[in-house]
DSSP file (Angstrom, degrees, kcal/mol; ACC not computed):
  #  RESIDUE AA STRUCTURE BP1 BP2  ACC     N-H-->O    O-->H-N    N-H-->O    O-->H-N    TCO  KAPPA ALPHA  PHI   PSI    X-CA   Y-CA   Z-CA
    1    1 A X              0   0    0      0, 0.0    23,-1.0     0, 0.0     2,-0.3   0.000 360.0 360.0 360.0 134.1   -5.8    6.2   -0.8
    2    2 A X        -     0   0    0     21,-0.1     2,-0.1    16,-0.1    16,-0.1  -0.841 360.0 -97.9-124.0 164.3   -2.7    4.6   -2.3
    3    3 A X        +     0   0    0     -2,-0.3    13,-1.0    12,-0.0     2,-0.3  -0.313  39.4 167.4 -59.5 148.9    0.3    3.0   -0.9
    4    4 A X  E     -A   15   0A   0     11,-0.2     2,-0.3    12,-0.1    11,-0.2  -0.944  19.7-144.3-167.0 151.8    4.1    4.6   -0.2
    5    5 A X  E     -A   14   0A   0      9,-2.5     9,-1.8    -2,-0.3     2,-0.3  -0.785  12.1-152.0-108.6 154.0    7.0    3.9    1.5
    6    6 A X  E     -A   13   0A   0     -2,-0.3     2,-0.7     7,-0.2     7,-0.2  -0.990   6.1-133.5-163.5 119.5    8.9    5.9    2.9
    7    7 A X  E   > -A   12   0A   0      5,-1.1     5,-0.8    -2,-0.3     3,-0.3  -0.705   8.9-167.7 -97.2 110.1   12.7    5.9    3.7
    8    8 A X  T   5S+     0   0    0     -2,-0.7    -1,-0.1     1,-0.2     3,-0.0   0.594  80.8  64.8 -94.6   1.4   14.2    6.8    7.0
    9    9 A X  T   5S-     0   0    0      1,-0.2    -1,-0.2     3,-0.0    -2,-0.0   0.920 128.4  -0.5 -72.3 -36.6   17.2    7.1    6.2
   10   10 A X  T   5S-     0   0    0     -3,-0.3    -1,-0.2     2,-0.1    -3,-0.1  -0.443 102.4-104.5-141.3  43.8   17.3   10.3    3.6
   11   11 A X  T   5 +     0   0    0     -5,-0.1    -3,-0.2    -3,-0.0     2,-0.1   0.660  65.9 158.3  40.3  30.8   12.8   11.1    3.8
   12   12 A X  E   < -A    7   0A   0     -5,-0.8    -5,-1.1     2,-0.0     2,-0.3  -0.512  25.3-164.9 -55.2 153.4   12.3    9.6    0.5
   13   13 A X  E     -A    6   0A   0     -7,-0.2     2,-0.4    -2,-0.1    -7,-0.2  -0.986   6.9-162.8-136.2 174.9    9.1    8.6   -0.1
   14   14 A X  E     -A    5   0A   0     -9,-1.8    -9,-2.5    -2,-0.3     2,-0.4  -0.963  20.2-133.3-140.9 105.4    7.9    6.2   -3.0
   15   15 A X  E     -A    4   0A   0     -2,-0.4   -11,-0.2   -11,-0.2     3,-0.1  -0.766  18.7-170.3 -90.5 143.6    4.2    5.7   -4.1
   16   16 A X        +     0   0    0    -13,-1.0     2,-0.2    -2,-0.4    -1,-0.1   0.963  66.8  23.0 -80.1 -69.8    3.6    1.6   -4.4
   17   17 A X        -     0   0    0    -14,-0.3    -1,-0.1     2,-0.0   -15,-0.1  -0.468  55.0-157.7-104.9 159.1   -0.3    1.7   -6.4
   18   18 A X        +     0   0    0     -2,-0.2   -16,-0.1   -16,-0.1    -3,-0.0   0.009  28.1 162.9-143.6  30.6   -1.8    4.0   -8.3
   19   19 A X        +     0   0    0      1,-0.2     5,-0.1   -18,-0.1    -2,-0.0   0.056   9.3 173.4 -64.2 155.4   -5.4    3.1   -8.0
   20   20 A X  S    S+     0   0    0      3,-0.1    -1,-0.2   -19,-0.0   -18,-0.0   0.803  71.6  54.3-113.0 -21.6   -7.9    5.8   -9.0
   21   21 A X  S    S+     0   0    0      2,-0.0     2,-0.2     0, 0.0    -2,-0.0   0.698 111.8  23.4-105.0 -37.8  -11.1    4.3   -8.9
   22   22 A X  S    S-     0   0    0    -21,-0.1     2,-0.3    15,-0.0    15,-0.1  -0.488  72.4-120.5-112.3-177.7  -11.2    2.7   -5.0
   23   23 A X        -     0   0    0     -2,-0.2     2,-0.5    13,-0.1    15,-0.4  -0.876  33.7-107.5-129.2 145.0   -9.6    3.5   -2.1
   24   24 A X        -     0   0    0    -23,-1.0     2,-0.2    -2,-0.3     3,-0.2  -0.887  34.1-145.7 -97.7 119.5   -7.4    0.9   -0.4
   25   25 A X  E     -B   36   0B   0     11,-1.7    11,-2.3    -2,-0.5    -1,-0.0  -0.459  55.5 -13.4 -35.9 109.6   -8.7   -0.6    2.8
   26   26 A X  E     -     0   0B   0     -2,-0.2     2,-0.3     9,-0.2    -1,-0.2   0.904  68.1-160.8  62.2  66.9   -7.1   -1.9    6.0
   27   27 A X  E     -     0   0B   0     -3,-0.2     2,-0.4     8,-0.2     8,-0.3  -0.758  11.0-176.5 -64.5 123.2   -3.6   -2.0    5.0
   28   28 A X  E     -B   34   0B   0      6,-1.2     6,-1.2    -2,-0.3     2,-0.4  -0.925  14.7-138.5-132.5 176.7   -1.4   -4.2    7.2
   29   29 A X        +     0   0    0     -2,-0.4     2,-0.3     4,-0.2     3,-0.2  -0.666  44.8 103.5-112.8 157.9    2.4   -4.9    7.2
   30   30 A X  S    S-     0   0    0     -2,-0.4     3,-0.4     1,-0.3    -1,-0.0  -0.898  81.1 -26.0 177.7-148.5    4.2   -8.1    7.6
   31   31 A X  S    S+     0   0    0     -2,-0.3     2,-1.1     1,-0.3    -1,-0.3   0.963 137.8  20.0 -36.1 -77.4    5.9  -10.5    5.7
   32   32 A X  S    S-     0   0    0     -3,-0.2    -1,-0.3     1,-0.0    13,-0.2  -0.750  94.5-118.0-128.6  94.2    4.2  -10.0    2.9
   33   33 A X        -     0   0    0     -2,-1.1    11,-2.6    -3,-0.4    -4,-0.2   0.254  39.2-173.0   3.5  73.4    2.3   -6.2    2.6
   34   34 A X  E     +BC  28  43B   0     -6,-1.2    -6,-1.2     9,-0.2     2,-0.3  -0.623  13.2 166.8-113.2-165.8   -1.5   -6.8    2.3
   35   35 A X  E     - C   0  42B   0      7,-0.6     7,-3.5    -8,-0.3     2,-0.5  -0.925  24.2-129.9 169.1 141.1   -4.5   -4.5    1.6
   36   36 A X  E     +BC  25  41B   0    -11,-2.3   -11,-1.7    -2,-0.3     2,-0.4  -0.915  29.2 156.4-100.4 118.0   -8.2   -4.7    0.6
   37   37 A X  S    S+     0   0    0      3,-2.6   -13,-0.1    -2,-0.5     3,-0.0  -0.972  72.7  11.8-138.4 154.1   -9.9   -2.9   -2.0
   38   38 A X  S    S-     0   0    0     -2,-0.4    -1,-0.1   -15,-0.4     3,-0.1   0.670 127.2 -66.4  79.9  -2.0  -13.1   -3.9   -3.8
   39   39 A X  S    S+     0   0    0      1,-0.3     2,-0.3    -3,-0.0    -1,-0.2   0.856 116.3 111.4  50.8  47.5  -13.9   -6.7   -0.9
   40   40 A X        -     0   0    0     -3,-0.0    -3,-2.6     2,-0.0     2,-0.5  -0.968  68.1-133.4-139.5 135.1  -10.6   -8.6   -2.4
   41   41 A X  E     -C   36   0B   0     -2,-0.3    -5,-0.2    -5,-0.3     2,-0.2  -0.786  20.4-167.7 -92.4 135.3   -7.5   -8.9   -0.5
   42   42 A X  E     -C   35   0B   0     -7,-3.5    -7,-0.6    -2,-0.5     2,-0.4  -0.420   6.9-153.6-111.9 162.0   -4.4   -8.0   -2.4
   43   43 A X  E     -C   34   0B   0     -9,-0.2     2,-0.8    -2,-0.2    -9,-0.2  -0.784   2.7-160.6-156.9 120.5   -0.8   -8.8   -1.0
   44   44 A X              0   0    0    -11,-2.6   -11,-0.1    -2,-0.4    -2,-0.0  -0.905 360.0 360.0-105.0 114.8    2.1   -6.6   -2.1
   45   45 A X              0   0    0     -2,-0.8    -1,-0.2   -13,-0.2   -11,-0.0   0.111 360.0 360.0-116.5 360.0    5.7   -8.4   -1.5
């Protein structure tokens, strides 16, 4: 599983990561985007 965004204005959508190997964990939104993969936490701003 990778990340995307997604535009609700015009349904665009946008993949963020492009992992291949893992899967990304527990995603949450905020300030500042974070995610687990591997038992490391990641933070996408």
């Amino acid at each position: 599983m990778n990340l995307w965004s997604y535009d609700l204005n015009n349904g665009s959508r946008k993949q963020l990561t492009y992992y291949t190997d893992f899967d990304i964990q527990f995603p949450a939104s905020g300030p500042a985007d974070t995610y687990m993969m591997k038992a490391k936490l990641y933070s996408f701003v």
